[in-house]
VEXDREN-2710 file (C-alpha; in Angstrom, 1 decimal):
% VEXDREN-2710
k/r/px/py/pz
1/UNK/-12.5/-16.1/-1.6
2/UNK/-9.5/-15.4/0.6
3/UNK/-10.2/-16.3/4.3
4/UNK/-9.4/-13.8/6.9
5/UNK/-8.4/-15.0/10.5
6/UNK/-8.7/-12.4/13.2
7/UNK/-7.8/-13.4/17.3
8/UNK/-9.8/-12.1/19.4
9/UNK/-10.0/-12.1/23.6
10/UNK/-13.0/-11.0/25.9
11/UNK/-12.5/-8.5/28.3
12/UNK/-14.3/-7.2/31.5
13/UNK/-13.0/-3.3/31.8
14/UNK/-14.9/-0.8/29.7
15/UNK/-14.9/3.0/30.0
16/UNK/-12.3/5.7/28.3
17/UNK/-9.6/5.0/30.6
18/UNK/-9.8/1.5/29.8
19/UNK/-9.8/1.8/26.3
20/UNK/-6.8/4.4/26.4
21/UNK/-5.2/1.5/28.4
22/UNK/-5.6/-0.9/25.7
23/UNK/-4.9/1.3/22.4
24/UNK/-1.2/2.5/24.5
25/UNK/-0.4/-1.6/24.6
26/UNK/-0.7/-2.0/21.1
27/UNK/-4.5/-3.6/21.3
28/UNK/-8.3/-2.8/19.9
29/UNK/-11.0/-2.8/21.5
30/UNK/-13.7/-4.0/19.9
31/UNK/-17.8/-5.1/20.4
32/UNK/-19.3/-8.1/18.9
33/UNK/-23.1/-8.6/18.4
34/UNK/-25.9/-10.1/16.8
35/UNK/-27.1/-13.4/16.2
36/UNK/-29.5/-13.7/18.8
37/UNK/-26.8/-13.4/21.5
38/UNK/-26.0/-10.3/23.8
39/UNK/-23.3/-7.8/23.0
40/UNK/-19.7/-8.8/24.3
41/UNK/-16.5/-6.3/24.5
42/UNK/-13.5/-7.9/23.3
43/UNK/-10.2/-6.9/22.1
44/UNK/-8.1/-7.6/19.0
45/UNK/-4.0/-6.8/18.2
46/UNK/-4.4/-3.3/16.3
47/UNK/-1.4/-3.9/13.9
48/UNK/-3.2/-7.7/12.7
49/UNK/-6.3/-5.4/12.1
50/UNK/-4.5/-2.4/10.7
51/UNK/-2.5/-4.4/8.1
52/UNK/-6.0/-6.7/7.0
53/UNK/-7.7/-3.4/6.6
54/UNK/-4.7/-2.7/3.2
55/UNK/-7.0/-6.0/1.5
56/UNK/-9.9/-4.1/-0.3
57/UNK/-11.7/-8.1/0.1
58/UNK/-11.5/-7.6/4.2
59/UNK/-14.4/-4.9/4.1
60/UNK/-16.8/-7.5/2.2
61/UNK/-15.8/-11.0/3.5
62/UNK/-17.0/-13.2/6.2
63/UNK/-14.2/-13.1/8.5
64/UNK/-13.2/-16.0/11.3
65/UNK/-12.9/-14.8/14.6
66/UNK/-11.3/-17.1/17.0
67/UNK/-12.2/-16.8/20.6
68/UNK/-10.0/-19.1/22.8
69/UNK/-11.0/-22.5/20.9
70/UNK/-14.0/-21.1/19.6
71/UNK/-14.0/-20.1/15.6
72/UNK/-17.2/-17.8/14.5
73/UNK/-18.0/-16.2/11.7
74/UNK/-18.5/-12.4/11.4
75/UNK/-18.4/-9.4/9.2
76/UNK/-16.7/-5.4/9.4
77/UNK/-19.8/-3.2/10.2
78/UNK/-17.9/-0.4/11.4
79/UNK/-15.0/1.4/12.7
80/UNK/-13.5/4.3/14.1
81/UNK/-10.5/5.9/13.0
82/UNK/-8.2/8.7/14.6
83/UNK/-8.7/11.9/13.4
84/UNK/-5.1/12.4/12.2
85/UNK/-3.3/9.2/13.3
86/UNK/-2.8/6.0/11.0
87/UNK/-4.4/4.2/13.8
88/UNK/-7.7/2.8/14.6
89/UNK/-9.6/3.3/17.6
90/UNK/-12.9/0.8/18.0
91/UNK/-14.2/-1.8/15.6
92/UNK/-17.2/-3.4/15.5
93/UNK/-17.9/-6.8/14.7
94/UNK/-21.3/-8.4/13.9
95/UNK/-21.9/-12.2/14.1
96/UNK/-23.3/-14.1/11.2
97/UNK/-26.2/-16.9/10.8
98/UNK/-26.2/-19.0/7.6
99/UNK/-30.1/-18.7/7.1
100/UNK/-29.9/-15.0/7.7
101/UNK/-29.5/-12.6/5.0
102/UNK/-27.2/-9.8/5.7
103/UNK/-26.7/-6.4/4.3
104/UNK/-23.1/-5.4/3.7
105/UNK/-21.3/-2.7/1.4
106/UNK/-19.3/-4.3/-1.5
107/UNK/-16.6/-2.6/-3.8
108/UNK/-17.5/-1.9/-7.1
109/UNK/-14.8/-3.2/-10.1
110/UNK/-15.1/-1.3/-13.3
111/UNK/-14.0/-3.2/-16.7
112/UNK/-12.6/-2.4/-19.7
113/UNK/-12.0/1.4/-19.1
114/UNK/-9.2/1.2/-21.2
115/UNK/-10.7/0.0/-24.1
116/UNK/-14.3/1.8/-23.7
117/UNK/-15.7/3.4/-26.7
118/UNK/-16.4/6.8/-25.3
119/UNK/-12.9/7.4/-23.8
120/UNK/-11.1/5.7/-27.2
121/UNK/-12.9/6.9/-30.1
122/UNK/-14.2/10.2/-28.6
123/UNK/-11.9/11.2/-25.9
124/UNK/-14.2/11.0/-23.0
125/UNK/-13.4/10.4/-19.4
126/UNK/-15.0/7.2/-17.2
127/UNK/-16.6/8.9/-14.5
128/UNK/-17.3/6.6/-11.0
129/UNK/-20.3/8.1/-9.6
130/UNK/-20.5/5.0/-7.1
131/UNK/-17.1/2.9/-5.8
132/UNK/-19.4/0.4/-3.7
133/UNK/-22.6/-0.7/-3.3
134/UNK/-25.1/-2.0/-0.7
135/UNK/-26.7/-5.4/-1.3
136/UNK/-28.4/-7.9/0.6
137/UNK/-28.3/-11.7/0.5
138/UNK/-27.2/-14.8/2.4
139/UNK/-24.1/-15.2/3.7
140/UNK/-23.0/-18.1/1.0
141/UNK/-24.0/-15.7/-2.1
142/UNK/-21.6/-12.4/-0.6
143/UNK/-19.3/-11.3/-3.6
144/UNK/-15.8/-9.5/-3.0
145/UNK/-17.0/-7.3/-5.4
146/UNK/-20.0/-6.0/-8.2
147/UNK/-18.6/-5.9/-11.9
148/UNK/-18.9/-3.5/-14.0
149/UNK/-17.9/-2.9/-17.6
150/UNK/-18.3/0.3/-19.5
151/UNK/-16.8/-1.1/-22.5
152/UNK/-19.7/0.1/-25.0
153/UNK/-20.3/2.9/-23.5
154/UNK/-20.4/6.2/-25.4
155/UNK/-20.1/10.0/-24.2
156/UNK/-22.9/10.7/-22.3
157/UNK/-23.9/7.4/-22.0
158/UNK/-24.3/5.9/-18.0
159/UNK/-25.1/2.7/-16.1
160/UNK/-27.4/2.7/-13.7
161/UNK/-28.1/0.8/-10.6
162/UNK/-31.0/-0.9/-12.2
163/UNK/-29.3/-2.1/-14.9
164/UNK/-26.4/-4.0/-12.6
165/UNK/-25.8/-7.4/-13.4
166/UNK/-25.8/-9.1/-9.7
167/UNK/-25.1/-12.6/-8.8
168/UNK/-27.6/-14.8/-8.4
169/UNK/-29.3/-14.5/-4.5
170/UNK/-27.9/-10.7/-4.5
171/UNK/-30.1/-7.8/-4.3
172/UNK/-29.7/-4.1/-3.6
173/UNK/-30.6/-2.5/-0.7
174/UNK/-31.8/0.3/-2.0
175/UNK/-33.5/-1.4/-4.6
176/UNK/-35.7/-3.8/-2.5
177/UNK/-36.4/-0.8/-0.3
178/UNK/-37.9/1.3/-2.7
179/UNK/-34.9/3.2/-3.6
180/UNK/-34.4/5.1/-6.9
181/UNK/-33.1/2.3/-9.2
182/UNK/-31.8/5.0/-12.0
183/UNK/-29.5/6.4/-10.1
184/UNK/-26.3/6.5/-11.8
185/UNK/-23.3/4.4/-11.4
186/UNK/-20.7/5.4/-13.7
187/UNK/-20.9/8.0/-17.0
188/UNK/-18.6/8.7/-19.9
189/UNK/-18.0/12.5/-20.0
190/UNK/-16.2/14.8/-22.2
191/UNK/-12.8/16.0/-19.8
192/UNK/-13.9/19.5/-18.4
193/UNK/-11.3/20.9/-19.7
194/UNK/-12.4/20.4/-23.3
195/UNK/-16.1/21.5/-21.6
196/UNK/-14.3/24.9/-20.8
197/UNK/-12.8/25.6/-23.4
198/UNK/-15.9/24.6/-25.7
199/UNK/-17.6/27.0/-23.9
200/UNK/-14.9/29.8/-24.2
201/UNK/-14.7/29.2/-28.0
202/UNK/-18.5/30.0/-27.9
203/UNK/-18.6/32.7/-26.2
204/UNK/-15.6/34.2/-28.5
205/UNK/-17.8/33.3/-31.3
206/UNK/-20.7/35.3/-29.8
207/UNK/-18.7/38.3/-29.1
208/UNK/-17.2/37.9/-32.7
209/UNK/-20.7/38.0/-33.9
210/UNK/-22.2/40.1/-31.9
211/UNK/-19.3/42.9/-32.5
212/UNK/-19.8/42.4/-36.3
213/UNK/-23.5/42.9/-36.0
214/UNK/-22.8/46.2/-33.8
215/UNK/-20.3/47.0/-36.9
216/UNK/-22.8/46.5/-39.2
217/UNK/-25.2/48.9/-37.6
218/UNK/-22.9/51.7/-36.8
219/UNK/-22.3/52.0/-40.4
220/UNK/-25.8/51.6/-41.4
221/UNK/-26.5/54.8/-39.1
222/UNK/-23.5/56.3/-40.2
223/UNK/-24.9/55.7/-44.1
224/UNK/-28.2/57.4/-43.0
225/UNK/-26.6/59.9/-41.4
226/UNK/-24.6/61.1/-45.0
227/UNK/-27.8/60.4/-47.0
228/UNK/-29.6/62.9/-44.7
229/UNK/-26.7/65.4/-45.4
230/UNK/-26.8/65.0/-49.2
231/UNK/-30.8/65.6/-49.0
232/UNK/-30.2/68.6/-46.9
233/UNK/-27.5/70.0/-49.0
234/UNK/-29.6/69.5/-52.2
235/UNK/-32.7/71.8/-50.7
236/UNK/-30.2/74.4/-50.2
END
């Protein structure tokens, strides 16, 4: 797994002003907690972060963070973007204990989509229903990422969280907290466009039919109609 280095320096100030201070001098702030220990502000260069956050593996690894000649280990637990800006605002750091099991968000990877059954034989489409999933386990046992592979999937077949092949030591969160193991994780679907026009072919079909039907009966009254004529006509 790639290592990520990110330098980090206490600071004292806090409040809005503060922060604005920091963010206009190219820096983010930042909080670090857990572990036992208190909460501590520190700050962080905002273009190191920015350009770690391009690495998919940064949200899921266990990251160094080196404080003056101390080196600890952490993880991304959150942070907080500008609203329009390609900038980021806070980040929140939260320290790590080897004999602690942590909980932590991790990018699915889906395999073989190219050569799945459903989307070569039949046409279908690979459908992510989830692009990451929450798992729990040690630090030691975190993956980069869950695979995946729809390969023999068919149309309107699915995987389900349930049915996940984790590493060993890995769990889900949702699963070990009672969550709803079937919920889907990917699906092969037919393309909605097909769907559509499926469905407009039907309906055609329908109003085909039923127009020939309503034919049908209109000249079936219109056959009574004479026959009641000739009957009359043959009294007379």
């Amino acid at each position: 797994m790639e290592a990520f280095d990110l330098v980090a320096e206490l600071r004292d100030d806090s409040g809005r002003g503060a922060s604005r201070r920091l963010r206009k001098d190219g820096k983010l702030p930042g909080i670090l907690y857990g572990g036992g220990q208190e909460s501590t502000p520190i700050t962080l260069n905002h273009d190191d972060v920015f350009h770690h956050l391009e690495q998919e593996a940064f949200y899921s690894h266990i990251l160094n963070l080196i404080i003056g000649k101390k080196k600890q280990k952490v993880v991304l637990k959150d942070l907080q973007r500008h609203p329009y800006k390609p900038t980021i605002t806070h980040i929140d750091l939260q320290r790590v204990s080897e004999t602690e099991k942590l909980t932590m968000r991790v990018p699915i990877h889906f395999l073989n989509e190219d050569k799945c059954i459903g989307v070569k034989q039949s046409g279908g489409i690979v459908s992510h229903i989830m692009t990451e999933l929450e798992v729990t386990c040690l630090p030691k046992d975190l993956p980069e990422y869950i695979e995946v592979d729809v390969l023999n999937l068919d149309v309107g077949d699915s995987i389900h969280v349930e049915e996940l092949q984790l590493p060993e030591g890995v769990v889900s969160y949702a699963m070990e907290h009672g969550g709803d193991g079937s919920a889907p994780v990917v699906a092969v679907n037919m393309p909605r466009v097909v769907i559509e026009e499926e469905e407009e072919a039907e309906a055609e079909a329908a109003e085909e039919e039923a127009a020939a039907a309503a034919a049908e009966m209109s000249e079936a009254e219109e056959g009574t109609e004479e026959d009641k004529d000739k009957e009359e006509k043959s009294k007379d």
